[in-house]
C-alpha positions in Angstrom: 132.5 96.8 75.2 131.7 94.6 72.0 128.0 96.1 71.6 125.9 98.8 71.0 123.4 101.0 72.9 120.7 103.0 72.4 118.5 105.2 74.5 114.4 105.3 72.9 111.8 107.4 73.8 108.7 105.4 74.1 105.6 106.8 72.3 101.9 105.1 72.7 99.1 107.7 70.9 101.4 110.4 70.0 102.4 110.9 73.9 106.3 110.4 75.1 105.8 108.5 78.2 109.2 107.2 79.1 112.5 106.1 78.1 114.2 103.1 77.3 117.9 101.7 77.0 118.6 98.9 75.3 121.9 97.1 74.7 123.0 95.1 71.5 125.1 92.0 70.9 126.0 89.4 68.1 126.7 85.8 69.4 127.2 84.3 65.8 124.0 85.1 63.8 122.1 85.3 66.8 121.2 89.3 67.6 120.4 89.7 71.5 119.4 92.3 73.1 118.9 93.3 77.1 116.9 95.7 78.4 117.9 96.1 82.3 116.0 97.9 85.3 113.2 99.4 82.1 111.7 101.5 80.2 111.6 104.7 82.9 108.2 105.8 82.8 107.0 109.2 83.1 104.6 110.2 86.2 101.6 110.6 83.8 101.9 107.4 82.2 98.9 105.4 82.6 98.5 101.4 82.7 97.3 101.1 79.4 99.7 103.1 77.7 102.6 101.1 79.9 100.9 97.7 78.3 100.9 99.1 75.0 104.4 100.0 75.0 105.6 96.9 76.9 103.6 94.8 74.1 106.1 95.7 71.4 108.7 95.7 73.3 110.8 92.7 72.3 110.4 93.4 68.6 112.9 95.7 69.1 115.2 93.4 69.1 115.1 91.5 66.1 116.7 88.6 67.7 116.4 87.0 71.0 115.4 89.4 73.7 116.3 89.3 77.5 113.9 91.9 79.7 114.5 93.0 83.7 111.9 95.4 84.5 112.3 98.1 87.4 108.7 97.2 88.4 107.3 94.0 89.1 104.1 94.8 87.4 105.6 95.1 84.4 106.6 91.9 84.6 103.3 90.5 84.6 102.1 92.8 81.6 105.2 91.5 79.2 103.6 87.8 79.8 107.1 86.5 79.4 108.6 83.5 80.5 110.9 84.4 84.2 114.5 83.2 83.4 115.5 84.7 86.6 113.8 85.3 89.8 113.2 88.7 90.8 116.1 90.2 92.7 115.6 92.4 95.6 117.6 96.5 95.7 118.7 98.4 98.6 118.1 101.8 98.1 118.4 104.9 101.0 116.1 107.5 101.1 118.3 110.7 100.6 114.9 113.1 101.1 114.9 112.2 104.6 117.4 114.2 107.2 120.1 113.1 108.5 118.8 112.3 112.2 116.2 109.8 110.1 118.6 108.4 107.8 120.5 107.5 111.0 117.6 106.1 113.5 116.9 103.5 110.2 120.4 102.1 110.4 120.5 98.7 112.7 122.5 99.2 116.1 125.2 97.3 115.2 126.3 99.5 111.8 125.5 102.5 113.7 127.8 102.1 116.3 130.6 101.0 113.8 130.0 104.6 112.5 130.2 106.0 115.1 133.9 104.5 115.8 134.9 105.4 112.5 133.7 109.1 113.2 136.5 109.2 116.4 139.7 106.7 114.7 140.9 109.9 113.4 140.0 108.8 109.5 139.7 111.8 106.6 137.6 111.6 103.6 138.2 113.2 100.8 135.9 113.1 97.2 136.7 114.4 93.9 135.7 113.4 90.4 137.0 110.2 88.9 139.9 110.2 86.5 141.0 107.2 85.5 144.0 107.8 84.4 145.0 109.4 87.9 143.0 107.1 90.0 144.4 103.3 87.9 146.0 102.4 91.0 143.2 102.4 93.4 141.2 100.8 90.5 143.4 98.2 90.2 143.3 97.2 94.2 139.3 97.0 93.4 139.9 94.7 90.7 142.7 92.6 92.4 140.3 92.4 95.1 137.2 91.4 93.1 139.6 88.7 91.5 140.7 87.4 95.2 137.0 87.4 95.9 135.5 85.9 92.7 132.6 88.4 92.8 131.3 89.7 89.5 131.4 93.7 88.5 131.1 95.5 85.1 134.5 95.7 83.0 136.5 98.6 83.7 135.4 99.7 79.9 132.5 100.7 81.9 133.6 103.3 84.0 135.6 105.1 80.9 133.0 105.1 78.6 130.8 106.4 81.4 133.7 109.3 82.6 134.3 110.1 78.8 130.5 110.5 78.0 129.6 112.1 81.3 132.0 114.1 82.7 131.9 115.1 86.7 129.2 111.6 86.7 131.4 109.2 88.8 132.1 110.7 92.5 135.2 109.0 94.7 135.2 108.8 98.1 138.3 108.1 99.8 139.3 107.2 103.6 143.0 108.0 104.3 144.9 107.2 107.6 147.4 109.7 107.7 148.9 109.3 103.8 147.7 106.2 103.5 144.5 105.8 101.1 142.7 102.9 103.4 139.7 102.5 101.2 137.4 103.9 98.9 133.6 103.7 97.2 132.8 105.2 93.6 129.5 106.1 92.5 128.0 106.8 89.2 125.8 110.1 89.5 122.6 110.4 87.2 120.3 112.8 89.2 117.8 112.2 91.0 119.4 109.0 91.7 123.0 107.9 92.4 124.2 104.2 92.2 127.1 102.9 94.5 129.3 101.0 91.3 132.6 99.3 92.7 134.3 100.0 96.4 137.7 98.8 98.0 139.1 98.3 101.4 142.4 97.2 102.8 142.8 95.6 106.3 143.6 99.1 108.3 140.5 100.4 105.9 138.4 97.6 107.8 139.6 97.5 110.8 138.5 101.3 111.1 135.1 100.4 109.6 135.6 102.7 106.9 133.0 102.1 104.1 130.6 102.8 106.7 132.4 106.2 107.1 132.6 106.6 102.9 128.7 105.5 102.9 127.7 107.9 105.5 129.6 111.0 104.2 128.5 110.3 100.5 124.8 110.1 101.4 125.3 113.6 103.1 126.8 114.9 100.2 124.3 113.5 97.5 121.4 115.2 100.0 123.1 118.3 99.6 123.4 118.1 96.0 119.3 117.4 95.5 119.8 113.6 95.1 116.7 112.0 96.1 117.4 108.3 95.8 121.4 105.7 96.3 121.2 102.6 94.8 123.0 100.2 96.4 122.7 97.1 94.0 120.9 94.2 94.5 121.1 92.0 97.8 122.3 88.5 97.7 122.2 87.3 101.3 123.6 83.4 100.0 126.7 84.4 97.9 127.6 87.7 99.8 125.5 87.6 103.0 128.2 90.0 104.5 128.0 92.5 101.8 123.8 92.1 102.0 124.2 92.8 105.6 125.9 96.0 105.1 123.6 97.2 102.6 120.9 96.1 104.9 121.9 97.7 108.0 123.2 101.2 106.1 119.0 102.0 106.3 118.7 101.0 102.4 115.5 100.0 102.1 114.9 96.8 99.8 113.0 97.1 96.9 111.7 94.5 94.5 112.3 94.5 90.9 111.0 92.6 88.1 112.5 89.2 86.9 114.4 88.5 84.1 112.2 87.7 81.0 112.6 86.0 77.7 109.1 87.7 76.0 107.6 84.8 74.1 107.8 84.1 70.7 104.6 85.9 69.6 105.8 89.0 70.3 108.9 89.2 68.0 106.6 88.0 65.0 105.1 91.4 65.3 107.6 94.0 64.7 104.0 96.9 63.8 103.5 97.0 67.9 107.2 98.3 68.4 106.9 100.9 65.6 103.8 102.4 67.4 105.3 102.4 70.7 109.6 102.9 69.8 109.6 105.4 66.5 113.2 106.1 66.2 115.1 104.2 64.7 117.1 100.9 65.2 121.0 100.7 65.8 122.4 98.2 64.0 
């Protein structure tokens, strides 16, 4: 995808506390790099070790570094300047039973769930091949370039199937033989993230992502799953897709902003060695 990754375990006093990913670029002689929705803390990590780590953070880097914390108080601990505002998730609760998850879903999406339970739709799920499943890929991606919505580049999803087998799930709504619409999500236990999802006109009309969300979140509960990740809510440039997300029962979560950690930080490399031992991709 014209980068590298790499996955750190983040270290403050000879303790692992977390986890960080961080993705690599070149633009000209300018190294950037993006940490998004981090580090992952562990339970026992305490506030001081989170501002330790978070301190050398950008040093990382060796370049220009671009930071999205999952929590907003990290945010405030980086003392970075916000080149983004803080977006807002929808996530659904997959501890709860099903008779909760249901009563937290607004009337309206309910009762198109309901009419998708009774048009006679089947659902099917299997892992994602991409070879096998190009042509329903390529009616997501016609559709995002109908749209003009932004989505991560197919290179995505094979990297992620090749490296992670049985990790991408595929719902599919038929009518009959017809494939009517579909949702794919990327599996990483406890949580699951919805990633792309397609619908034709009889796969609307029969309101069958609601169907596809409905049967997934069953079968993630099943499967231990504790938390789906719906992606973030937009309600001015896709206020129908925020609505659906909204009245699934996802509850919306804030996460930090995007940051550009000032300057002072990458002048001091010695923090991130403390914090981030192994070594650097390059």
């Amino acid at each position: 995808m014209g980068g590298q990754a790499g996955i750190y375990r983040v270290v403050v006093g000879g303790e692992d506390i977390g986890r960080v990913q961080m993705l690599f670029r070149r633009f000209g002689p300018v190294r950037l790099g993006w940490v998004g929705r981090g580090p992952v803390w562990h339970p026992d990590a305490t506030e001081a070790d989170r501002r330790a780590a978070l301190s050398g953070l950008a040093g990382v880097v060796q370049g220009v570094a671009l930071v999205q914390p999952d929590c907003p108080a990290d945010a405030d601990w980086l003392r970075a300047r916000a080149l983004m505002t803080a977006p807002h998730v929808a996530e659904i609760d997959l501890t709860l039973p099903a008779e909760q998850r249901m009563a937290r879903q607004h009337g309206k999406w309910r009762n198109r769930l309901r009419k998708a339970q009774v048009t006679g739709l089947t659902i099917r799920h299997r892992p994602v091949d991409v070879a096998r499943d190009a042509e329903l890929l390529a009616r997501e991606a016609a559709q995002r370039k109908a749209r003009r919505y932004a989505a991560l580049p197919p290179a995505f999803l094979q990297h992620w199937v090749a490296h992670c087998p049985g990790a991408a799930r595929l719902f599919t709504a038929h009518a009959g033989t017809e494939t009517v619409a579909f949702m794919l999500f990327l599996l990483h236990a406890p949580v699951a993230t919805y990633h792309i999802g397609w619908s034709g006109d009889a796969g609307r009309s029969a309101s069958a992502h609601h169907l596809l969300l409905w049967q997934a979140s069953g079968w993630l509960t099943d499967r231990g799953f504790a938390r789906l990740d719906l992606g973030t809510v937009d309600t001015e440039s896709a206020p129908g897709l925020a609505r659906f997300k909204i009245g699934s029962g996802a509850r919306l979560r804030a996460i930090g902003p995007t940051l550009l950690p000032l300057p002072r930080f990458l002048r001091h490399p010695s923090a991130l060695a403390r914090a981030f031992p192994q070594a650097i991709p390059r």
